[in-house]
N, C-alpha and C positions, 0 to 999 in steps of 0.2 A: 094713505096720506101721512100718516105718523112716519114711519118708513119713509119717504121724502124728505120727511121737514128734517129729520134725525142726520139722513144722511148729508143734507145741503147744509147741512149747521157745522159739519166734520171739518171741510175745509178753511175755514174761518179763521180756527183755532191757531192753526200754523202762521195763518197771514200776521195775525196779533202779533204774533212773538217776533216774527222777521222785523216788525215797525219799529217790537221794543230794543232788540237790537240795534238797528240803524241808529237811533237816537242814542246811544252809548259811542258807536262804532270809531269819532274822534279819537276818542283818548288815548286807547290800544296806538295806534296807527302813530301818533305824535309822542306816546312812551320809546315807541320803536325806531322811529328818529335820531330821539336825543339819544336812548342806547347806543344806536350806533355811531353819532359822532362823538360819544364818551370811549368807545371804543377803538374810532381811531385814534382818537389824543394821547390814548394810553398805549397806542401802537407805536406811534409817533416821538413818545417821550422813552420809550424803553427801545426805541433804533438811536435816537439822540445819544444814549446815555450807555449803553452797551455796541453798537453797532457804527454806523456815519452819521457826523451832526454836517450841517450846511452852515457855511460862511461867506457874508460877506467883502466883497476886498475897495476897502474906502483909501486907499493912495494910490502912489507909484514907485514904491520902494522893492517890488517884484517885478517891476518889466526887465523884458519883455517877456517874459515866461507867465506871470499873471497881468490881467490891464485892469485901470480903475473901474469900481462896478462889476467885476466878476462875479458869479455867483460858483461858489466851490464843494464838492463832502471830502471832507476832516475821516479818515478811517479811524475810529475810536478802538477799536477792538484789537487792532496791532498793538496798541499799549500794552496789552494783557501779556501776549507772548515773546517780543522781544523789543529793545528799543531801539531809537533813533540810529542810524548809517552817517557814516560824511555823505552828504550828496540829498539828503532827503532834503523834502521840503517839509518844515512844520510848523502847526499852529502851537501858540503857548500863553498861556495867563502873564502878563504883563505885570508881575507880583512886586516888582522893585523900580515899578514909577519911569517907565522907560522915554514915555511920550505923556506928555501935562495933560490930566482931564477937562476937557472943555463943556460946560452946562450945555445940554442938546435939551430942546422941546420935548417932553416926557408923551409918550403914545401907550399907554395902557395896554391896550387893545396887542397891539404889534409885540411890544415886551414878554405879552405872556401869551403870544403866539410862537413867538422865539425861545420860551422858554420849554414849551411843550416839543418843539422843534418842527411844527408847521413849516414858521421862515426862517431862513438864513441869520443867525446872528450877527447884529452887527458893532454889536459891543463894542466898546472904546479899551476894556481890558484884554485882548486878545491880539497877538501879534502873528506875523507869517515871517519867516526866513526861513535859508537854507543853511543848514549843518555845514560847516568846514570842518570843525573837529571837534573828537570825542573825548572823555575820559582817560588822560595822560599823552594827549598828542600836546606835541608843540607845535604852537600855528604863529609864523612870524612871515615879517617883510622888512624891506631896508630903506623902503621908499614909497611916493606916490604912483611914479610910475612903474615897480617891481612887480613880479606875481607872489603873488601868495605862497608858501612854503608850509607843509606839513611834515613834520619830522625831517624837516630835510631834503623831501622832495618837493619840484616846481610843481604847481599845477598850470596848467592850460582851461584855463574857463572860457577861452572864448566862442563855446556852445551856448550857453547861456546869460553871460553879460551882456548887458544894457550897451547899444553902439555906440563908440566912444567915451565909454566908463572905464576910468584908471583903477586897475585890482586891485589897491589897495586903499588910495588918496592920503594915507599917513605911513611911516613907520611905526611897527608894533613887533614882540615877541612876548608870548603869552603861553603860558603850560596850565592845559585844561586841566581840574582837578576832576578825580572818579563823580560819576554820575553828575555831571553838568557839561554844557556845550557851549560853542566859540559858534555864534551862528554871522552869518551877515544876507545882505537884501543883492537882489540881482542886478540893479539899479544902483550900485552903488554911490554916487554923487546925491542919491535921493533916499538914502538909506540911513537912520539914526541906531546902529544897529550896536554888535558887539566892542567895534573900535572906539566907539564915542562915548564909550560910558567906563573904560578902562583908568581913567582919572579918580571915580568916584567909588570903583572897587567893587562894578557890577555890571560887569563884562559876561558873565557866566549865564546860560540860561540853565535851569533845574532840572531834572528828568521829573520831580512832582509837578511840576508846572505846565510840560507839554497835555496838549490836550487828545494829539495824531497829527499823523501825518496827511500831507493834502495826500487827494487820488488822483480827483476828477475835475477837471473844468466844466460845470453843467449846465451855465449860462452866461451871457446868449448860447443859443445852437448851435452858431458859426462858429463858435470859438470849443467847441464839444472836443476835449481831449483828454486823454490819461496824461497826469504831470510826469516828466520823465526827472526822473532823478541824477541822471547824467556819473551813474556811478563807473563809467569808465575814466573818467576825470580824475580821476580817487584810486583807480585801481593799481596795484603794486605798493602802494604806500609804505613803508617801513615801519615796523611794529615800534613804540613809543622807546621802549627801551634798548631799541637798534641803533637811535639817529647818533650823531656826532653831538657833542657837547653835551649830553645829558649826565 
């Protein structure tokens, strides 16, 4: 009888302890949670910030090559090893007041999801153009309806211009200084870009300023494409201290 009771009393002991666990078992499990959505955010923030950030595209100063509402990744990491081409397209910190800041509805929430790089920035300081010229080219026209000239050669943009966009809409001649860029929009007639701030003495965009170059089109789906650079547009150029009249 002792022997019985001894032995029927054995199993008990383990039952206790499984109850007193369950009643703990919460916390673990919702520790392991937040771990891991701490660890995406810090995945998320170190792709942002070393690797592709995502941007918004709020005009129409890129059609048709970007449409309003795009959603895009910014290659960050091409900064690292070499910089911007004629022909690229890039984002850039809008450090010299290019477009008026307009008070927008402040969203917490979204701000410091964008800033971790969840969403797509859609920042008011952040611009998109495409590179015409680099670091000692000279980019001039003679007119509205002219093409565009770099060092002396024409270009033919009309792979990428906006249909029925005059290449230039003003005359200009301008000699890029090292490490800054002559960008303008694809769109040109909708485009506040490099030509229109050439009065004020900040026509240049910085090379500290670029943030990358675009890649990807990643939304919508329909619209899923690598940005093409259209670096045959550009190709043969004349090296800046080749052209005529320099």
């Amino acid at each position: 009888m002792a022997r019985a009771a001894q032995h029927s009393g054995g199993p008990e002991q383990p039952e206790g302890r499984e109850s007193q666990a369950g009643s703990t078992g919460l916390w673990p499990k919702v520790k392991e949670i937040l771990l891991i959505i701490l660890y995406a955010l810090i995945i998320a923030f170190l792709v942002k910030t070393f690797l592709f950030r995502g941007f918004y595209i709020p005009s129409g100063s890129m059609e048709n090559t970007l449409q309003l509402n795009d959603r895009i990744f910014v290659n960050v990491a091409g900064n690292y090893f070499s910089d911007p081409e004629r022909g690229d397209v890039i984002v850039f910190e809008d450090s010299q007041g290019w477009v008026p800041q307009t008070a927008a509805p402040s969203n917490p929430v979204r701000s410091a999801l964008s800033f971790v790089g969840v969403l797509p920035d859609s920042s008011q300081n952040y611009l998109i153009k495409r590179v015409i010229g680099e670091g000692g080219d000279r980019v001039t026209c003679t007119g509205p309806d002219a093409r565009v000239q770099v060092n002396g050669q024409e270009l033919d943009e009309s792979a990428y211009l906006f249909p029925g966009s005059q290449p230039c809409g003003m005359a200009f001649d301008e000699t890029v200084p090292e490490g800054e860029y002559f960008v303008m929009g694809d769109h040109r007639g909708a485009s506040a870009d490099s030509r229109y701030h050439i009065e004020q003495g900040t026509e240049f965009v910085s090379d500290g300023d670029v943030v990358g170059k675009a890649s990807v089109i990643a939304w919508p789906i329909s619209r899923w494409t690598v940005i093409d650079d259209h670096e045959d547009v550009f190709s043969g150029i004349p090296a800046p201290s080749a052209q005529s009249g320099s």
